[in-house]
C-alpha positions as CSV (number, residue, x, y, z in Angstrom):
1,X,98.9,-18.3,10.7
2,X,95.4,-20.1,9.5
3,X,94.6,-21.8,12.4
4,X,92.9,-25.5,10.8
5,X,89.5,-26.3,11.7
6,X,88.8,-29.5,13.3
7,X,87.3,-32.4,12.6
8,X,84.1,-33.4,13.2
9,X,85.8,-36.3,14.9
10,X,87.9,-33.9,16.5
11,X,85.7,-31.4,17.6
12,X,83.1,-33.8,19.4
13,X,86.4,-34.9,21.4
14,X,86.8,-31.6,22.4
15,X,83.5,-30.3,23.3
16,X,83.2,-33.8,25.6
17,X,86.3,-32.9,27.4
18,X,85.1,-29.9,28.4
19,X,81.6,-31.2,29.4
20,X,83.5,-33.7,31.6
21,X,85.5,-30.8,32.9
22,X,82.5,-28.6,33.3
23,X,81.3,-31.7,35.2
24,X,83.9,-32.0,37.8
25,X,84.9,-29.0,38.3
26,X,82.1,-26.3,37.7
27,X,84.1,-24.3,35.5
28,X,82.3,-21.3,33.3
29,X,81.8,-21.7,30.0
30,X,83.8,-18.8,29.0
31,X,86.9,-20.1,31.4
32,X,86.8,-23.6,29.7
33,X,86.8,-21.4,26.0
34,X,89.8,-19.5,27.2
35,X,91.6,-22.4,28.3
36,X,91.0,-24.7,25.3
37,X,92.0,-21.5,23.0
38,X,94.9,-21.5,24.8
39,X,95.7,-25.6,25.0
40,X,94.4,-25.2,21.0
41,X,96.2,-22.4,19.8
42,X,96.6,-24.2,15.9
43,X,92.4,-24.5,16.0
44,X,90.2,-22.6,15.1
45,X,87.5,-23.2,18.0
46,X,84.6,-21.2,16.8
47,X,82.3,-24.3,16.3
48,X,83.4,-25.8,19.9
49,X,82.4,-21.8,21.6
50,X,79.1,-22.4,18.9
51,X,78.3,-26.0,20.9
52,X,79.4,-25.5,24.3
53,X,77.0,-22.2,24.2
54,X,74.5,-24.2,22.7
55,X,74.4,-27.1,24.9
56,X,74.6,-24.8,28.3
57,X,71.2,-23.1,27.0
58,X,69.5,-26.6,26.0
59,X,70.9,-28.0,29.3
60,X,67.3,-28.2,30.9
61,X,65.9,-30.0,27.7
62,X,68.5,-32.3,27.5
63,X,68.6,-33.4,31.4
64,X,64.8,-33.9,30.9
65,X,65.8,-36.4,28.0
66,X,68.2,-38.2,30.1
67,X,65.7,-38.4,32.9
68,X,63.0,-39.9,31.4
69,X,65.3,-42.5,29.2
70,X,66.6,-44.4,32.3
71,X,65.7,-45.1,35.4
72,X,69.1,-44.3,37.0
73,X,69.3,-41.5,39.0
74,X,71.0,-38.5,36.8
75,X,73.8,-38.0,39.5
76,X,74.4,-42.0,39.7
77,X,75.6,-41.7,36.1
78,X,79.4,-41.4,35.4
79,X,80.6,-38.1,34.6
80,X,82.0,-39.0,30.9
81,X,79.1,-40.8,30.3
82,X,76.9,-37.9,31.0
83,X,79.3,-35.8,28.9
84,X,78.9,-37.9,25.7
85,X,75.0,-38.3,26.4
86,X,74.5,-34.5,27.1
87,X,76.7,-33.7,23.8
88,X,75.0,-36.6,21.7
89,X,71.5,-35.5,22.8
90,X,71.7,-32.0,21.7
91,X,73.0,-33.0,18.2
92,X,70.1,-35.3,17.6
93,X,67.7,-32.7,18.5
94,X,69.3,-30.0,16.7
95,X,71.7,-31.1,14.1
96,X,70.6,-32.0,10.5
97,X,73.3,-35.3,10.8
98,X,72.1,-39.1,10.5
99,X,71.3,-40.1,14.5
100,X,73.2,-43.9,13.7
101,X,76.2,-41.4,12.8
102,X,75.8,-39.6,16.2
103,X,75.1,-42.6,18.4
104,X,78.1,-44.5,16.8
105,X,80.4,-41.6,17.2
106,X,79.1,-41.4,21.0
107,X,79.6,-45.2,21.1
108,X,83.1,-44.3,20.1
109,X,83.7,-42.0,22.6
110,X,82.4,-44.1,25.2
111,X,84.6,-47.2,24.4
112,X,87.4,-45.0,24.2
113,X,87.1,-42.7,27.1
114,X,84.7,-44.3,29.4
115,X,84.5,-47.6,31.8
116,X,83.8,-51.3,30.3
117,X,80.6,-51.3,29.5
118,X,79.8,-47.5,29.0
119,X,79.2,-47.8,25.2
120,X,76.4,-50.0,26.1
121,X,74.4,-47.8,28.2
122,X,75.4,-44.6,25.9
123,X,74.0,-46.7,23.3
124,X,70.7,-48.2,24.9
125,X,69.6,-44.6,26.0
126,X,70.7,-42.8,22.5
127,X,68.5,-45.1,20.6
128,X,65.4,-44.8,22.9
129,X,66.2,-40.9,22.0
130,X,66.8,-41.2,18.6
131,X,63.4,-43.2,18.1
């Protein structure tokens, strides 16, 4: 069976889940790859193991970012939010995508997953990054 590669839509879904997961729970990298392969089993998750790894070695970097874009406290900030921010930060530092493209798909993220006004703060500090 070829196993379909998501979309980029798709695959930013994912990796937030498993930020938000990796949030809550604490669970290792290679435990959240496991279980997603698992949960995804018509996927082919290569690009999700890619970003995951990616963002858990930039994880210093990108917490500095977050840090010095707000003044609220790092821990005050709502775990989903912090998902989409941590994911959305890494691509614009290291992707060769349009930022508007990553801050809009964030925003999308946001409205859909997050609380009221989260797509409002995801996309106050994204800008001040992207700029």
């Amino acid at each position: 069976m070829v196993k379909k590669t998501p979309s980029p839509a798709k695959l930013r879904e994912l990796v937030m889940q498993a930020l938000y997961q990796k949030e809550m729970t604490g669970s290792s990298n290679t435990n959240l790859i496991k279980q997603f392969k698992q949960n995804y089993r018509n996927l082919n998750l290569k690009n999700f193991e890619t970003y995951l790894k990616e963002i858990k070695q930039n994880i210093l970097d990108i917490d500095s970012t977050i840090d010095k874009h707000t003044n609220i406290n790092i821990d005050q900030i709502s775990k989903i939010e912090l998902a989409i921010l941590k994911q959305a930060i890494y691509e614009i530092k290291n992707s060769n995508l349009d930022k508007p493209v990553i801050i809009s798909e964030a925003i999308r993220l946001a409205k859909r997953f997050g609380q009221d006004s989260s797509h409002k703060f995801v996309n106050a500090l994204l800008d001040k990054v992207a700029n």
